[in-house]
N, CA and C atoms of all chains as a GROMACS GRO file, in nm:
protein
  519
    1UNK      N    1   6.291   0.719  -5.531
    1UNK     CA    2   6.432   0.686  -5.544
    1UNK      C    3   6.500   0.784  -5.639
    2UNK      N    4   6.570   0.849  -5.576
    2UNK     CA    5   6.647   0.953  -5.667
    2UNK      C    6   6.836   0.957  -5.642
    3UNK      N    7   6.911   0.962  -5.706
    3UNK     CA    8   7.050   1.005  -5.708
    3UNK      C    9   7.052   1.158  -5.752
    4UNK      N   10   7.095   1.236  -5.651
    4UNK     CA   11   7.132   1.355  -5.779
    4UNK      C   12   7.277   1.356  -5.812
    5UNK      N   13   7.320   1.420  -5.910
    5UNK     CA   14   7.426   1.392  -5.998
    5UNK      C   15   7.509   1.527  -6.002
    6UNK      N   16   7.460   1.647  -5.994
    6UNK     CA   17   7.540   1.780  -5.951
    6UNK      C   18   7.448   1.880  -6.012
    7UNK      N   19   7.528   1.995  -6.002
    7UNK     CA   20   7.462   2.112  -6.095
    7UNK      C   21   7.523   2.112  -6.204
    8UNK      N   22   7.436   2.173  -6.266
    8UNK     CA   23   7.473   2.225  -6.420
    8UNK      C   24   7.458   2.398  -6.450
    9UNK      N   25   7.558   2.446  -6.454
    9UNK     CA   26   7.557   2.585  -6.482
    9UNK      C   27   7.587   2.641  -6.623
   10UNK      N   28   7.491   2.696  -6.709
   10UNK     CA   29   7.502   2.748  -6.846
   10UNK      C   30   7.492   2.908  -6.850
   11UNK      N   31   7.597   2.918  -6.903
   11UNK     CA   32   7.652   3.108  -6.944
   11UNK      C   33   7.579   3.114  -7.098
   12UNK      N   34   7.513   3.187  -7.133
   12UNK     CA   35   7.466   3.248  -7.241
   12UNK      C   36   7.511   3.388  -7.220
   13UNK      N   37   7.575   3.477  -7.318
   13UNK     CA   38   7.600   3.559  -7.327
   13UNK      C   39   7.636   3.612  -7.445
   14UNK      N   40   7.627   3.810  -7.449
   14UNK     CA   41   7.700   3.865  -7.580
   14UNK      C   42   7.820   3.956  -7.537
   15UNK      N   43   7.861   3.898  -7.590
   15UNK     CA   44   8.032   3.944  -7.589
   15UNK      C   45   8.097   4.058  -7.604
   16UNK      N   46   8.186   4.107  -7.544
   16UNK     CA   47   8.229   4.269  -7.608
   16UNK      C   48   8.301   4.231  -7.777
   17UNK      N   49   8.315   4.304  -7.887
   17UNK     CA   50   8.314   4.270  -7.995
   17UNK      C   51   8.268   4.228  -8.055
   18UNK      N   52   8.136   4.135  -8.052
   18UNK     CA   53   8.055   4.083  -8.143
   18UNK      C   54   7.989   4.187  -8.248
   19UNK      N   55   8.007   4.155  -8.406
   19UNK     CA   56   7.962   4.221  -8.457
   19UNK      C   57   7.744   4.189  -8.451
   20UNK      N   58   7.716   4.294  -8.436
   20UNK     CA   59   7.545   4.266  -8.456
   20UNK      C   60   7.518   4.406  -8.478
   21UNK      N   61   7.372   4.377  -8.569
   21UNK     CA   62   7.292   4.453  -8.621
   21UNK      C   63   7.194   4.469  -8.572
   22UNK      N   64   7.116   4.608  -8.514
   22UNK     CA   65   7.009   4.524  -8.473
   22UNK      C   66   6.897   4.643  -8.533
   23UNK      N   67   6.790   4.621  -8.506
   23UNK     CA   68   6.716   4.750  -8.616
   23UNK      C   69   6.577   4.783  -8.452
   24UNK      N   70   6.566   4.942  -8.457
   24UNK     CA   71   6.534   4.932  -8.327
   24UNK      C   72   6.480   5.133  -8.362
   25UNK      N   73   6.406   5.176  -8.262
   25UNK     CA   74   6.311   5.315  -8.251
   25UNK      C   75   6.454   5.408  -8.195
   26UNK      N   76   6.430   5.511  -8.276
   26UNK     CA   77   6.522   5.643  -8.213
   26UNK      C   78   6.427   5.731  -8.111
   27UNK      N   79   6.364   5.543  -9.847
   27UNK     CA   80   6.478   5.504  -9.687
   27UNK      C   81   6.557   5.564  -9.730
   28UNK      N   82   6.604   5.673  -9.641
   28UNK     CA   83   6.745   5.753  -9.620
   28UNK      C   84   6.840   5.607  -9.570
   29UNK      N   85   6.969   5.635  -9.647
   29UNK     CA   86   7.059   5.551  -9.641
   29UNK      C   87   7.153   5.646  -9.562
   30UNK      N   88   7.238   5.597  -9.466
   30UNK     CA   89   7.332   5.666  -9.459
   30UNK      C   90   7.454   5.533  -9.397
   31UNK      N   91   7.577   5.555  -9.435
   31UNK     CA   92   7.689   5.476  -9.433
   31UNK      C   93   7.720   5.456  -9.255
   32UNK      N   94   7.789   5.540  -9.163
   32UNK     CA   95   7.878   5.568  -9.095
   32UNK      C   96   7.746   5.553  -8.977
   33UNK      N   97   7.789   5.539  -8.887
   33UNK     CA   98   7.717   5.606  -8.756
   33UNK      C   99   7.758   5.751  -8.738
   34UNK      N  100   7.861   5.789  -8.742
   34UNK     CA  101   7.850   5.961  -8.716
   34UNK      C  102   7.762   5.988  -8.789
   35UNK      N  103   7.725   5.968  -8.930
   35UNK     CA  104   7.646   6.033  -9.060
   35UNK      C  105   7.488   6.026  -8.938
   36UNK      N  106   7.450   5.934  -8.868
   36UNK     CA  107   7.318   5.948  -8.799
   36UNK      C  108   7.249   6.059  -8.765
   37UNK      N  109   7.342   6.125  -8.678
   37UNK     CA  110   7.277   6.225  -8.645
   37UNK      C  111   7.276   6.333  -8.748
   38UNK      N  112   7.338   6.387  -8.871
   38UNK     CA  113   7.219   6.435  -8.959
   38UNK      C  114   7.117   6.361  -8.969
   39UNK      N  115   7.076   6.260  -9.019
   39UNK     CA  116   6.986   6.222  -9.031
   39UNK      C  117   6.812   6.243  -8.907
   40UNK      N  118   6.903   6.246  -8.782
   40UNK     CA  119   6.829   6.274  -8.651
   40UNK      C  120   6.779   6.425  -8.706
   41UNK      N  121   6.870   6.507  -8.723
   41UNK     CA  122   6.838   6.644  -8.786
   41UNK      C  123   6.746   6.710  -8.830
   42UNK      N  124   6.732   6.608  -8.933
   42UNK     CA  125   6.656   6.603  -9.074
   42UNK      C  126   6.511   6.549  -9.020
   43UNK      N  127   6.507   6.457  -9.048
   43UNK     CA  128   6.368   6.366  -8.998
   43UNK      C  129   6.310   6.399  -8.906
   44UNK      N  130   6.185   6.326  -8.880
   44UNK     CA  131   6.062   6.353  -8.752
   44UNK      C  132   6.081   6.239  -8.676
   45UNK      N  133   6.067   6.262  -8.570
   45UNK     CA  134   6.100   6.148  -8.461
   45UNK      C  135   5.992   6.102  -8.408
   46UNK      N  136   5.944   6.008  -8.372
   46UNK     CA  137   6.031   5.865  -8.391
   46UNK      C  138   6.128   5.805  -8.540
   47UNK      N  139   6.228   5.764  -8.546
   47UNK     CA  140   6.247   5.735  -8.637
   47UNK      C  141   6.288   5.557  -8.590
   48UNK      N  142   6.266   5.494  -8.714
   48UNK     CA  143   6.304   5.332  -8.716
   48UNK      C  144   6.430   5.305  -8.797
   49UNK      N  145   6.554   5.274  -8.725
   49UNK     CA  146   6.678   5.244  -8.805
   49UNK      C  147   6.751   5.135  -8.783
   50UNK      N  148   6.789   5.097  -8.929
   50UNK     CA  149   6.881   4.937  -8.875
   50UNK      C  150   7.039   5.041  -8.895
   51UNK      N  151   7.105   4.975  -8.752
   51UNK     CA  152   7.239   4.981  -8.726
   51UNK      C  153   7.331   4.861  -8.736
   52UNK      N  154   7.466   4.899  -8.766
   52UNK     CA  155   7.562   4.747  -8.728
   52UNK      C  156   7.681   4.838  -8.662
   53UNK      N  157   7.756   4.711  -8.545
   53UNK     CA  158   7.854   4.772  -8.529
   53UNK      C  159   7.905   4.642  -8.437
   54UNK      N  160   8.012   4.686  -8.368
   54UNK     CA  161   8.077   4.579  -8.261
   54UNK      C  162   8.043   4.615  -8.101
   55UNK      N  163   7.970   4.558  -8.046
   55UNK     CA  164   7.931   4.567  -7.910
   55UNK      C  165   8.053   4.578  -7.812
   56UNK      N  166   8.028   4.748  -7.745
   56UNK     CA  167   8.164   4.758  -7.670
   56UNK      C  168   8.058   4.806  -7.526
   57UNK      N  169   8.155   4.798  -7.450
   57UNK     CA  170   8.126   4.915  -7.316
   57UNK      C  171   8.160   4.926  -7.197
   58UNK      N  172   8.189   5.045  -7.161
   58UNK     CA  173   8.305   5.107  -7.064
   58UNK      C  174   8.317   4.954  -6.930
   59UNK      N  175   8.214   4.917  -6.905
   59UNK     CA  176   8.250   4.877  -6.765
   59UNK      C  177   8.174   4.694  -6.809
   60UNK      N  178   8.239   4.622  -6.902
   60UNK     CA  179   8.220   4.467  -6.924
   60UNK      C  180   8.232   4.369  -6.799
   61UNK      N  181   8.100   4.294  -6.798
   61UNK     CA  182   8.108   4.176  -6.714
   61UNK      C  183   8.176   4.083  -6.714
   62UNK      N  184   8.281   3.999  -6.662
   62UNK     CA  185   8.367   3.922  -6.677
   62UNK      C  186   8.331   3.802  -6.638
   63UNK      N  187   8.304   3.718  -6.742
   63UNK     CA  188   8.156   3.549  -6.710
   63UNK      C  189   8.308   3.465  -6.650
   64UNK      N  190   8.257   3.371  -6.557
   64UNK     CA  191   8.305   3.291  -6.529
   64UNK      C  192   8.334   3.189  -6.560
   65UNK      N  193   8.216   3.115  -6.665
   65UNK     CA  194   8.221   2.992  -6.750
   65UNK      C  195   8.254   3.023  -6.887
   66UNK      N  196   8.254   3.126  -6.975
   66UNK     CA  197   8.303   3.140  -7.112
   66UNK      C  198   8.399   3.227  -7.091
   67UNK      N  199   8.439   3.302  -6.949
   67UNK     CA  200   8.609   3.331  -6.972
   67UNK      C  201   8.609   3.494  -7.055
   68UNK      N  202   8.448   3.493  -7.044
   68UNK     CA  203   8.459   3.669  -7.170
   68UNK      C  204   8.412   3.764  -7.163
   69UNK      N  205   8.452   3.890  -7.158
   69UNK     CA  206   8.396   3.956  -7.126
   69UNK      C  207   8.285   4.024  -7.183
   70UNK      N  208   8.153   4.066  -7.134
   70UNK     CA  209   8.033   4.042  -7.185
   70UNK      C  210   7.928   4.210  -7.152
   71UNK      N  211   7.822   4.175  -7.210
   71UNK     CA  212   7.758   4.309  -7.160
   71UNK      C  213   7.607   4.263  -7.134
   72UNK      N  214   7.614   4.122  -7.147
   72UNK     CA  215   7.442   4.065  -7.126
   72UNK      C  216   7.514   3.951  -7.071
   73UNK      N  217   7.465   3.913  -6.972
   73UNK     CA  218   7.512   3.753  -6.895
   73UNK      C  219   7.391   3.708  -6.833
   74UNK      N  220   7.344   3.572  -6.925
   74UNK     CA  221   7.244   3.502  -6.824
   74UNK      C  222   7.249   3.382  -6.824
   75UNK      N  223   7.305   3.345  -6.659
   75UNK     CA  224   7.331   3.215  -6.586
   75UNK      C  225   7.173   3.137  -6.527
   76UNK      N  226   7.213   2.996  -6.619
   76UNK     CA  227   7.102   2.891  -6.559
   76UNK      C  228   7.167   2.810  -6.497
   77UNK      N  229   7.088   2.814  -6.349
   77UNK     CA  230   7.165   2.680  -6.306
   77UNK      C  231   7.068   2.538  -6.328
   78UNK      N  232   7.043   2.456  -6.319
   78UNK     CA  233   6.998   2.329  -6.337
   78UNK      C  234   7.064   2.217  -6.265
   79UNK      N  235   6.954   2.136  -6.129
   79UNK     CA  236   6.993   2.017  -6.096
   79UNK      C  237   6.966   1.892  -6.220
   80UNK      N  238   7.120   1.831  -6.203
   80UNK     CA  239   7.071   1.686  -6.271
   80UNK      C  240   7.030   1.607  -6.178
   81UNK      N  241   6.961   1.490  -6.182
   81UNK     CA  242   6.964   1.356  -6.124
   81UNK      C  243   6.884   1.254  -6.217
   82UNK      N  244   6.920   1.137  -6.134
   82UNK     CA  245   6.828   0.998  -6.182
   82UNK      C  246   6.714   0.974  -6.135
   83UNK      N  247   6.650   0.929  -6.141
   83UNK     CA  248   6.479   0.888  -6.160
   83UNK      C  249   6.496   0.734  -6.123
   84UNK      N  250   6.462   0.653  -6.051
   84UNK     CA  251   6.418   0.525  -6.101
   84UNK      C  252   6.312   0.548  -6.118
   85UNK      N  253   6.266   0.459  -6.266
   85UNK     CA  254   6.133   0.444  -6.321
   85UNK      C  255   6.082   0.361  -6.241
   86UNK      N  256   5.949   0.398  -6.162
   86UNK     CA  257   5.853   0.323  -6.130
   86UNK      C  258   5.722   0.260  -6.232
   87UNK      N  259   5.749   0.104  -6.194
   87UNK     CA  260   5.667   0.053  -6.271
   87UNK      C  261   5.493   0.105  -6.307
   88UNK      N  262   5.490   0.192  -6.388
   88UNK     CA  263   5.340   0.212  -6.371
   88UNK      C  264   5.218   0.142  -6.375
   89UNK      N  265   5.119   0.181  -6.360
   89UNK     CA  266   5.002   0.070  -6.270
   89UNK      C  267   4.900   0.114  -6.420
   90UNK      N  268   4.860  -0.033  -6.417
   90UNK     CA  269   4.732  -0.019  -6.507
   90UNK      C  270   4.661   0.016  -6.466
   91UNK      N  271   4.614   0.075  -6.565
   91UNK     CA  272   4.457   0.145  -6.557
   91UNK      C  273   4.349   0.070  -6.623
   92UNK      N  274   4.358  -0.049  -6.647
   92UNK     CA  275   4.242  -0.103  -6.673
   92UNK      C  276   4.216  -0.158  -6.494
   93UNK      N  277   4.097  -0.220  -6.548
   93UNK     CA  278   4.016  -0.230  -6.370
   93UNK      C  279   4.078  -0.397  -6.377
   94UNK      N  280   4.084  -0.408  -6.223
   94UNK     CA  281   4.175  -0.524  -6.188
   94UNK      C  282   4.145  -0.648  -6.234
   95UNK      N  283   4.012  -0.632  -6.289
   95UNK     CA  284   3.962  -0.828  -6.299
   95UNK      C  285   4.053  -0.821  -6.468
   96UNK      N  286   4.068  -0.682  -6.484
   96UNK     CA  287   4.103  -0.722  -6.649
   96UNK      C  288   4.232  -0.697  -6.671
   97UNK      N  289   4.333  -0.679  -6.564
   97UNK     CA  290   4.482  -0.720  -6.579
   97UNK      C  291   4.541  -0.786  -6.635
   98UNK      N  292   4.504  -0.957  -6.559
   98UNK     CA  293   4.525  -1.045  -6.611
   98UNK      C  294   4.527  -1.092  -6.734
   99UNK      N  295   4.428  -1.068  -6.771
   99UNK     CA  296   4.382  -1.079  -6.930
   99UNK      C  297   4.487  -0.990  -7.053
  100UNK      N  298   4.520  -0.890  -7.008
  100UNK     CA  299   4.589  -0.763  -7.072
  100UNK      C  300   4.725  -0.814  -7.079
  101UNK      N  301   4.785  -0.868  -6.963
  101UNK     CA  302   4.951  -0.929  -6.946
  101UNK      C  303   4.945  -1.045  -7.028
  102UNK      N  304   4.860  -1.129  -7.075
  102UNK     CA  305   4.850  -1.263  -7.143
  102UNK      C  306   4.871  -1.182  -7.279
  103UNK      N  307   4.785  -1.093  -7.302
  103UNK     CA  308   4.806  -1.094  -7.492
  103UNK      C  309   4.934  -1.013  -7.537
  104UNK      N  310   4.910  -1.053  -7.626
  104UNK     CA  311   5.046  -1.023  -7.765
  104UNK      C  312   5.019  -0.863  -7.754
  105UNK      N  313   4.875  -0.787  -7.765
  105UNK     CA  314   4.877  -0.639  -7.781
  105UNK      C  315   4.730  -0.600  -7.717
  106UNK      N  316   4.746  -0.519  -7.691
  106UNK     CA  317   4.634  -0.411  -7.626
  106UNK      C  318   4.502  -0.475  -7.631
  107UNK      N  319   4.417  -0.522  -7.508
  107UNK     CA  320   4.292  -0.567  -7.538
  107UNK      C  321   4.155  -0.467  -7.588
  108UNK      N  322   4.110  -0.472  -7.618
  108UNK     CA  323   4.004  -0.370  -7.626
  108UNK      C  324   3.941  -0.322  -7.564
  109UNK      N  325   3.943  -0.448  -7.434
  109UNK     CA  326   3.925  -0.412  -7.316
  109UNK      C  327   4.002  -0.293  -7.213
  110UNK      N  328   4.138  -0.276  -7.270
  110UNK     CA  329   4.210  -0.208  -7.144
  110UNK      C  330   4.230  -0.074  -7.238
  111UNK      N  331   4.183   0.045  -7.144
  111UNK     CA  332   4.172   0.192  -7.201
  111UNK      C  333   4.313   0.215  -7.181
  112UNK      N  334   4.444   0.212  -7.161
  112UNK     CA  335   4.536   0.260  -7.158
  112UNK      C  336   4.649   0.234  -7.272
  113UNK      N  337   4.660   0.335  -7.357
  113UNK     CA  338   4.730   0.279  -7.512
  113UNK      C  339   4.833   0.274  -7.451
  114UNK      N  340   4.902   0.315  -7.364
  114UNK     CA  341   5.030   0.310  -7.352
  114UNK      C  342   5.036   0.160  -7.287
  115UNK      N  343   5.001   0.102  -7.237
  115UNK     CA  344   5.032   0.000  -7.104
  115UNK      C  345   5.156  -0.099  -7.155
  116UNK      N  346   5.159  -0.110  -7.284
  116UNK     CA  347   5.234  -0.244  -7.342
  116UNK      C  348   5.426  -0.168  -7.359
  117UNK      N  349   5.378  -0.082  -7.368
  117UNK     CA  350   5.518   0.038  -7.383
  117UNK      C  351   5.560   0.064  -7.208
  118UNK      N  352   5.493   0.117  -7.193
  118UNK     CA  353   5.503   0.085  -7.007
  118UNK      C  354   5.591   0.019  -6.957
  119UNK      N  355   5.520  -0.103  -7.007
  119UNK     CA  356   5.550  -0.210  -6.887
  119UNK      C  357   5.668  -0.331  -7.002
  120UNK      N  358   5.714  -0.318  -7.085
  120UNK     CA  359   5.819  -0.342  -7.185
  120UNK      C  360   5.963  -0.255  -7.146
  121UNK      N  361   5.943  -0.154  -7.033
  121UNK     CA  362   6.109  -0.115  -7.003
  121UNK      C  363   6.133  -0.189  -6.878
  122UNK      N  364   6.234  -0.189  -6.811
  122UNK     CA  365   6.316  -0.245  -6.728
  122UNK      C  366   6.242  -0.232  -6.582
  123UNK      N  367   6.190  -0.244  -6.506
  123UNK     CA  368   6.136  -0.215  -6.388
  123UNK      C  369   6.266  -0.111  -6.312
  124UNK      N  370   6.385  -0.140  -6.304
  124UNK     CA  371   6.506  -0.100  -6.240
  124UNK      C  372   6.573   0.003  -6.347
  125UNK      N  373   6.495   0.100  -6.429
  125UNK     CA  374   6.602   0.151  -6.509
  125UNK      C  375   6.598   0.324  -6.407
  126UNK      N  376   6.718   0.344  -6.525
  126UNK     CA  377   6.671   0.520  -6.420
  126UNK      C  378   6.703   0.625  -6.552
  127UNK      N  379   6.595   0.701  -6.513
  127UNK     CA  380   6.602   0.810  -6.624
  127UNK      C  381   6.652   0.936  -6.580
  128UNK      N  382   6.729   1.028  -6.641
  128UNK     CA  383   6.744   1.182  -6.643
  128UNK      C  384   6.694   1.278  -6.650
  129UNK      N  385   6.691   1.324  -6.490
  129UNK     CA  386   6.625   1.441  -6.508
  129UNK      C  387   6.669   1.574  -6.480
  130UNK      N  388   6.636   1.712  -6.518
  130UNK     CA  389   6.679   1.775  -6.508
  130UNK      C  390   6.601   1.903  -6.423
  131UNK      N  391   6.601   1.993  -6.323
  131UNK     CA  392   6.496   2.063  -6.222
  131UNK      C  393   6.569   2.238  -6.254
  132UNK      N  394   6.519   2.312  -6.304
  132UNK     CA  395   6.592   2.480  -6.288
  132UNK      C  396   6.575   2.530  -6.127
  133UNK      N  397   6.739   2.563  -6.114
  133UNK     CA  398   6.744   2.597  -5.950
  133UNK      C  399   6.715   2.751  -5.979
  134UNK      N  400   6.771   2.799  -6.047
  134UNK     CA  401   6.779   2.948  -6.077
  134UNK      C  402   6.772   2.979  -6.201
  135UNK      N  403   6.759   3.121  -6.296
  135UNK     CA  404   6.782   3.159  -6.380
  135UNK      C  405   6.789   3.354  -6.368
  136UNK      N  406   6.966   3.406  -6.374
  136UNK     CA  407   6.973   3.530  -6.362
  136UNK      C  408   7.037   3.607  -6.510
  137UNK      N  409   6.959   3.692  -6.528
  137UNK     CA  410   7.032   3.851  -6.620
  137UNK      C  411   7.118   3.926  -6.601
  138UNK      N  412   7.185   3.938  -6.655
  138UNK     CA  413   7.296   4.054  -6.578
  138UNK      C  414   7.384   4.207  -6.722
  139UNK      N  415   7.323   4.293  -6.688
  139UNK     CA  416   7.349   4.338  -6.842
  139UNK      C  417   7.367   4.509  -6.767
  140UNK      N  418   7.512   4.521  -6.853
  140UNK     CA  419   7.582   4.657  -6.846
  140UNK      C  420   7.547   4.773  -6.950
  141UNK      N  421   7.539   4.920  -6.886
  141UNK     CA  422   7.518   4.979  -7.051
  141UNK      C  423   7.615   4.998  -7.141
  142UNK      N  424   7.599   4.956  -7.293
  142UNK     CA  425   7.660   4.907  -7.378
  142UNK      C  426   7.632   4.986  -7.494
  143UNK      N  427   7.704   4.945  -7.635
  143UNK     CA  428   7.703   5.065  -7.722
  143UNK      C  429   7.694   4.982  -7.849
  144UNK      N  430   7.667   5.000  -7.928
  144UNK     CA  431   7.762   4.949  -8.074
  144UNK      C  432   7.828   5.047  -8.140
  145UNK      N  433   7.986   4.971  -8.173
  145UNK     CA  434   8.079   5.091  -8.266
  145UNK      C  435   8.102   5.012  -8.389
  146UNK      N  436   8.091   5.134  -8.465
  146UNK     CA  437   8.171   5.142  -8.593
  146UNK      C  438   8.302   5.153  -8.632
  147UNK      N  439   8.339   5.252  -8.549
  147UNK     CA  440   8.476   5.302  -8.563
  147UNK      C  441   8.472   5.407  -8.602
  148UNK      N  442   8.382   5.513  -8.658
  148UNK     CA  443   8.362   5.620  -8.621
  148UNK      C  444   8.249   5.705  -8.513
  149UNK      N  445   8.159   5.608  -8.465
  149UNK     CA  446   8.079   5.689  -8.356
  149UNK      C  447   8.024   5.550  -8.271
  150UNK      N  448   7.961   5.557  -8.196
  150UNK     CA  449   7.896   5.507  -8.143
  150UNK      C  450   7.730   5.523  -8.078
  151UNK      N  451   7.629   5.433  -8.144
  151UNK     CA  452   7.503   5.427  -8.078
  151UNK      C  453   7.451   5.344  -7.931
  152UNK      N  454   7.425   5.391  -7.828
  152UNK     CA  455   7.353   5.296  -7.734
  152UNK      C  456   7.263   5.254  -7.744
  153UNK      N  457   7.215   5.102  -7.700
  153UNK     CA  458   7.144   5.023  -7.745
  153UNK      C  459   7.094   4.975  -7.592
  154UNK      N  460   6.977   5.001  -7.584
  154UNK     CA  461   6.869   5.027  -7.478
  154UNK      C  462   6.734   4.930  -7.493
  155UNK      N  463   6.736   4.787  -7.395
  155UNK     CA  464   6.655   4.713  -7.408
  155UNK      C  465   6.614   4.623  -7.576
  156UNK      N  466   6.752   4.552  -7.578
  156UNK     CA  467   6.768   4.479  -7.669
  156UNK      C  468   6.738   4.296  -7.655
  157UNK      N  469   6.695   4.268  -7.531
  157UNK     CA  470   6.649   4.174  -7.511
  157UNK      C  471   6.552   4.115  -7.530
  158UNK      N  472   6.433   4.240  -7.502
  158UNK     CA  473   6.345   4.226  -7.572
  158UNK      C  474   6.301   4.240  -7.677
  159UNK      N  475   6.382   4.202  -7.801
  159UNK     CA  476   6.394   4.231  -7.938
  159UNK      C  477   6.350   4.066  -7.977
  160UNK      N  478   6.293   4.103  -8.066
  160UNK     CA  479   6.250   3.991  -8.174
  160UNK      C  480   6.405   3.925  -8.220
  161UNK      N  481   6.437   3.778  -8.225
  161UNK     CA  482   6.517   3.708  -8.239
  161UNK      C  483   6.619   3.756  -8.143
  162UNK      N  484   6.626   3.822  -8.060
  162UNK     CA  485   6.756   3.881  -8.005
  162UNK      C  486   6.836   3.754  -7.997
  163UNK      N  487   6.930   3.735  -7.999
  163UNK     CA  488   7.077   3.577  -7.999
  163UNK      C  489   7.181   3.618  -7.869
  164UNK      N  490   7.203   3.528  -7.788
  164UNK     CA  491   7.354   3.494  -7.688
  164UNK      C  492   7.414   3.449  -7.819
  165UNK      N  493   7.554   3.532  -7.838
  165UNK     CA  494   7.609   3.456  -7.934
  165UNK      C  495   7.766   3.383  -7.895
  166UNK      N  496   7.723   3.333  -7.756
  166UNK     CA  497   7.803   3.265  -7.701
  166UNK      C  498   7.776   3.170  -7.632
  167UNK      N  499   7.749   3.036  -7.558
  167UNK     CA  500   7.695   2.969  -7.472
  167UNK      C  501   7.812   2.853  -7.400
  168UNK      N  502   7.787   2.843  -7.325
  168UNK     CA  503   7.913   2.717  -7.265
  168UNK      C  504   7.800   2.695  -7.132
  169UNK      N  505   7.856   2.609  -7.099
  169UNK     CA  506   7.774   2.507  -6.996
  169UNK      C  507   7.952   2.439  -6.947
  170UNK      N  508   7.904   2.417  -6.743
  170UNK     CA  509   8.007   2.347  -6.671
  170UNK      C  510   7.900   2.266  -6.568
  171UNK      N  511   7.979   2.131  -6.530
  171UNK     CA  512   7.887   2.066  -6.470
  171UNK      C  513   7.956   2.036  -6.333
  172UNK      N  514   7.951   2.026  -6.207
  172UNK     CA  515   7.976   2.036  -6.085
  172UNK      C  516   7.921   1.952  -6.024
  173UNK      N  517   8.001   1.839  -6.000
  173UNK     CA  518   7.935   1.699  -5.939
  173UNK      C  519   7.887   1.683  -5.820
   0.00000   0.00000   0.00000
């Protein structure tokens, strides 16, 4: 016995402007 | 540690030094051609969409696992016989026969990532497989639900 109830859609994202640091190989 | 202020100042530093070199940068994440997310409305340079079905569950009453002559015996007492191997049974069978629980199933999960830069305001470094970085952060998240 099941109802389904809908989707769920989640955006994770990085943004243009976000300040970050990140430390990384040249 | 060579210090240097600016991102232009880097490349002396590239100059100077033996390569590989290991450097912490800061700046503001820009770049020419931004993804435009649909659910946070922003424009982005890493986008990764989960989708997820919800639904309900009715809980089915679960079945003891003690052996049948010793059911009976198990539903009479106040708590767990010593007889019946199942610690859970009294927790079990104490919820609602008719309840329904939430669940949740991943339909999909996609990446989507443009090449991108960090600026200072005087130069700019590209930043090449940052996902796979130790702590890397979405420093944005929103969720929409579609009945």
């Amino acid at each position: 016995d099941k109802k389904i109830l809908g989707l769920k859609r989640t955006e994770r994202v990085l943004p243009v402007g976000a300040f970050l640091t990140v430390v990384g190989e040249v | 540690v060579t210090r240097v202020n600016r991102l232009n100042d880097l490349a002396q530093l590239l100059d100077a030094e033996r390569l590989p070199l290991v450097v912490t940068i800061s700046g503001k994440v820009a770049s020419e051609n931004p993804i435009n997310c649909e659910i946070t409305g922003l424009k982005s340079v890493i986008v990764e969409e989960r989708v997820n079905k919800l639904y309900l569950k009715k809980k089915e009453e679960e079945k003891c696992k003690c052996a049948i002559k010793q059911k009976e015996k198990c539903k009479r007492a106040t708590k767990p016989q010593k007889t019946c191997n199942d610690a859970d049974y009294w927790t079990l069978h104490s919820e609602p026969s008719d309840s329904w629980t939430l669940h949740s199933k991943s339909i999909s999960c996609n990446t989507k990532e443009v090449p991108w830069y960090l600026d200072d305001g005087t130069d700019h470094v590209h930043v090449v497989g940052a996902r796979g970085a130790t702590d890397f952060g979405y420093t944005a998240v929103r969720s929409k639900f579609d009945e």
